[in-house]
N, C-alpha and C positions, 0 to 999 in steps of 0.2 A: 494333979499332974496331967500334963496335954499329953494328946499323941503325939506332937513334937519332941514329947522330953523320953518318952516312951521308945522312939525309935534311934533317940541317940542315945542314949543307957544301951538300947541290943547291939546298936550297930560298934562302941566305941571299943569294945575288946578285940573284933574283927580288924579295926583301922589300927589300933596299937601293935597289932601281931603281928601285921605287913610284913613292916621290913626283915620279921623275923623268918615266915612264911617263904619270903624271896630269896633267902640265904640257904635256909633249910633245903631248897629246890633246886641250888645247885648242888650236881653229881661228885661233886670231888669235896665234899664236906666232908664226909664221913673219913674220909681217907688221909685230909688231912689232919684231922684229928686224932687218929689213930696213929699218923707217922708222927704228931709231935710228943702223945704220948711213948712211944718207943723209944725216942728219942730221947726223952726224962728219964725212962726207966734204965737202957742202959749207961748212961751218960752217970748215974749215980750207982751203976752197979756195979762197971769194968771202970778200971784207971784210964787207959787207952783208947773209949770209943770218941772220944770227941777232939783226941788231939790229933794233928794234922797228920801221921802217918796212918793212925787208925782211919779215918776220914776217907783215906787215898783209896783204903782197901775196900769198904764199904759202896764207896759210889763208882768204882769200880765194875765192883761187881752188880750194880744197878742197873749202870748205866747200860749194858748190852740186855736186859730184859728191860729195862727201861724202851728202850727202839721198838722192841718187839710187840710189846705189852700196847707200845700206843696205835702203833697200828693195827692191833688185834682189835684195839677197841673201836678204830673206824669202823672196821668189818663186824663187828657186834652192835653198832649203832646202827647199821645197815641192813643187819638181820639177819646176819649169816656168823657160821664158826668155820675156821680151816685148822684140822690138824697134821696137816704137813707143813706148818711153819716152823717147824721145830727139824724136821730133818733136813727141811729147804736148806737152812744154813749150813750143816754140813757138806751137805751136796754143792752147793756153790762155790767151797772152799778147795774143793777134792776137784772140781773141776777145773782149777788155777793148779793146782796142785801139780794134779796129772798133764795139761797139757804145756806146763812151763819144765818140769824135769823129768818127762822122760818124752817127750816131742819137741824139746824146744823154741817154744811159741816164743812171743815176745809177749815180755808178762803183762804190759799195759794190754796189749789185745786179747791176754787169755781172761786181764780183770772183765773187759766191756761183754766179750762171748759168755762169759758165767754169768752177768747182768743179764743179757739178751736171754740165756735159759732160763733164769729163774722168771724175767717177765711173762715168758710163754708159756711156763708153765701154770703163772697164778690166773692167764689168760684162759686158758685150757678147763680152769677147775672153775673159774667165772662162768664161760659159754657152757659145759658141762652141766651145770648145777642149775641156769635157765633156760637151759632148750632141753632137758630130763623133766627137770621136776622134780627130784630128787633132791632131797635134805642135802645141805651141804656137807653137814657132818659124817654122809657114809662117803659122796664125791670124794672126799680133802682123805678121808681114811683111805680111801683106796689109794691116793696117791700116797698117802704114808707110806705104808707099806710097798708102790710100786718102787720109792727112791728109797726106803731101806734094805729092799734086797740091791737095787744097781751101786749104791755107795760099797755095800760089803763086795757083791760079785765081783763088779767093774776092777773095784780095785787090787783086789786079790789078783785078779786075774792077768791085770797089765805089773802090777810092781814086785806081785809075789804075797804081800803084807796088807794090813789092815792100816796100815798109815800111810803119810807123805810124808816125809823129809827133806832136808837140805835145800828148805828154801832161798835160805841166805847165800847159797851155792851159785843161786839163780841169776845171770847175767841182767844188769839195771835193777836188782831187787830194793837196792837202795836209795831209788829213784823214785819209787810208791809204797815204801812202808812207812815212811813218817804220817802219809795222808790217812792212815788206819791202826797203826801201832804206836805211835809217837807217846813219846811222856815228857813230863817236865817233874822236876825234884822241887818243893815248897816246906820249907820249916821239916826237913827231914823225911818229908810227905811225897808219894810216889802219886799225880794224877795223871790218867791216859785222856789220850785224844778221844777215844768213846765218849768222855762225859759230855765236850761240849757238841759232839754229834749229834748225843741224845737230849740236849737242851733245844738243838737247831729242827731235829725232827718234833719235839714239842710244840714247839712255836710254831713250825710250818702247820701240821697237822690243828693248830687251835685256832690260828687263824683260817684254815681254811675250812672248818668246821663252822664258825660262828662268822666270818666276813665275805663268804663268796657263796655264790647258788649252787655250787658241788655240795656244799655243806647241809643247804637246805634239801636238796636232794635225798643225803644222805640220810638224814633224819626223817624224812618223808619213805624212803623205800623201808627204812626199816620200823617205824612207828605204824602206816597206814599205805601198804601194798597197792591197794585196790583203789585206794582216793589218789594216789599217787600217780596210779597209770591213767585216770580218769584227767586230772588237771595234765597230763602232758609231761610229766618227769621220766627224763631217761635214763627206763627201770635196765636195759641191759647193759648200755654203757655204764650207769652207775655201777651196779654188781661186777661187771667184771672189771673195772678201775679199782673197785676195792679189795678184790682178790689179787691183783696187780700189785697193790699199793704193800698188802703184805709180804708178796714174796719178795718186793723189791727190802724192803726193810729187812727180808732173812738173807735176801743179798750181800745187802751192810753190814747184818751182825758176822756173816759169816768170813769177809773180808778184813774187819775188824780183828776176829779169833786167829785168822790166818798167818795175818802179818805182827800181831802182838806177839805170837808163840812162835813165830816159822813153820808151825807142822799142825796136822791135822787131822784125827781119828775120822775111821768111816763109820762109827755111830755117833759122832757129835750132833747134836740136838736133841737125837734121839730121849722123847719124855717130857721134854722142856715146853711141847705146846702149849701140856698144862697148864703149867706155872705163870704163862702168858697170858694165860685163858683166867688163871685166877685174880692177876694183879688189875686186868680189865674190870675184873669184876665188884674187887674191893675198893678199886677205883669207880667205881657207881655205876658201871654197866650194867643194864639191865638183860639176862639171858634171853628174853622175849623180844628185843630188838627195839631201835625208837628212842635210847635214852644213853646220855654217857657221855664223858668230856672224855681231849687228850691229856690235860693237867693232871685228872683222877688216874689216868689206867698210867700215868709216869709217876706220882705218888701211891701206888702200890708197889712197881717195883720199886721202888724208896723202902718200902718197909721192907720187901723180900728181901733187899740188899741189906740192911743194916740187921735186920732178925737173922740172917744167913750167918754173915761175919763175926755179928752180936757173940751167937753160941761157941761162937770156936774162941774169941774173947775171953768168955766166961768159963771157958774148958768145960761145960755140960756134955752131956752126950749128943754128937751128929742125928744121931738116927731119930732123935723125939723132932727132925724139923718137919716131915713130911705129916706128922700130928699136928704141930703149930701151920700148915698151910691147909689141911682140911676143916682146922678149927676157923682159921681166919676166913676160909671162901662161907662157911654155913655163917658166922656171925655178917658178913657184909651182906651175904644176902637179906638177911633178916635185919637187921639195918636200915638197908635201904629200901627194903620196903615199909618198911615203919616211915621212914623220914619221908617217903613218896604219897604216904596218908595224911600227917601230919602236916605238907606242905600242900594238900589238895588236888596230889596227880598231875602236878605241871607234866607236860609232855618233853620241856628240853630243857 
């Protein structure tokens, strides 16, 4: 035997494994795998998960952690956590809320003012978290906390109550709730306008991830900091565009919730950043930054959506779900770091 035949015997399991190797190392493997398995499993379990009014309820209920979930996971690829994206949405809602029925705003102007808050605020906890130094995750908590006490105070204090009501009340409200609440009926099947928001915020967010230099940016601030400021990437604009990027998403979810129901609790969000934080995760975000699609962190909420609705389906008991999302963030994580060995630690 030559050392020609020598080094193609070593090399020929290496060349065979490729394409497998390059599959393995995309972030949203594992996740769709998991959601198809889910998707067997109830689909042979309940009568109703797969026919189109089950369907309606599930992607439903996806779909607005689906929005959230992918922009979380820009900002995890980035290298940062925020958890006020979960009360953001509240607070954006309560701020149409408030300023449509009981000041009479016009409600298109009190939608763009609640936009314009939530951007300065994600601006705020951007510029904050790079002119500190400070982890983002006590930043983004403190603001938690800042907008959990103004959503309860504020509004106790102007309306009496912990809600808003009688949005339908609200002069032209008719005029912009199809654009966030709208549905259509299909085979008995109720789908809302969230889902295809949340296919359009996928698309945006994956091509701008993988086709423009914000993308590579982004990848860059949050894989390799220090090479990143070295080559010339810009580390502040990026970070705070993607703190931006989320609160504009809890924007959405929360205009979305607003106009779907008319009304609006002052702890809506409240807890939910987790669950954002987990579907990024099981969607193949890496918690160290540097790694993660948007198709993966919107196939997480895929599953949180369909295991959510799944349970009440199946009439099991509510309370074992908050067990199936701890169980599901420890098994993604171990997951994907198995698949990130296995694939050779591609970096995107």
């Amino acid at each position: 035997m030559t050392t020609t035949d020598i080094v193609t015997i070593a090399t020929r399991p290496r060349l065979e494994h490729r394409p497998i190797r390059r599959l393995l190392a995309r972030p949203e493997m594992g996740a769709l795998i998991a959601a198809l398995a889910v998707m067997a499993f109830f689909s042979l379990y309940t009568d109703n998960f797969l026919t189109l009014p089950g369907a309606g309820v599930w992607l439903e209920s996806a779909s607005t952690f689906g929005i959230m979930a992918v922009a979380v996971a820009l900002l995890m690829i980035g290298g940062e956590f925020d958890l006020s994206a979960g009360v953001l949405t509240g607070f954006t809602a309560l701020v149409v809320g408030i300023l449509t029925t009981h000041y009479g705003l016009n409600i298109w102007v009190a939608v763009v003012l609640s936009l314009v808050f939530a951007l300065a605020i994600g601006a705020l906890n951007g510029f904050l978290v790079m002119k500190t130094g400070l982890p983002s995750f006590i930043v983004t908590l403190g603001t938690f906390f800042i907008l959990a006490g103004i959503d309860l105070a504020v509004t106790k204090l102007i309306t009496g109550q912990v809600a808003i009501q009688g949005m339908t009340k609200v002069p032209i409200y008719d005029s912009i709730q199809p654009l966030f609440g709208s549905s259509i009926q299909i085979g008995g099947g109720t789908f809302y306008i969230s889902t295809l928001w949340w296919l359009v915020v996928t698309a945006l967010a994956t091509w701008m991830l993988l086709r423009t230099p914000a993308g590579n940016w982004i990848f860059a601030v949050g894989g390799a900091l220090h090479a990143a400021r070295q080559i010339g990437v810009p580390i502040l604009k990026t970070k705070i565009g993607l703190f931006m990027t989320t609160a504009g998403a809890a924007w959405l979810v929360g205009m979305i919730s607003l106009f779907r129901t008319s009304t609006v609790q002052a702890n809506t969000g409240v807890g939910q950043e987790f669950i954002y934080i987990i579907c990024a995760v099981v969607g193949g975000c890496l918690m160290t930054g540097g790694y993660g699609s948007a198709i993966g962190a919107a196939l997480g909420a895929l599953i949180y959506g369909m295991v959510f609705q799944s349970i009440t389906f199946a009439q099991w008991d509510t309370n074992w779900l908050r067990t199936f999302l701890g169980g599901m963030l420890l098994l993604a994580v171990f997951l994907n770091h198995w698949v990130r060995l296995r694939a050779g630690g591609g970096s995107r």
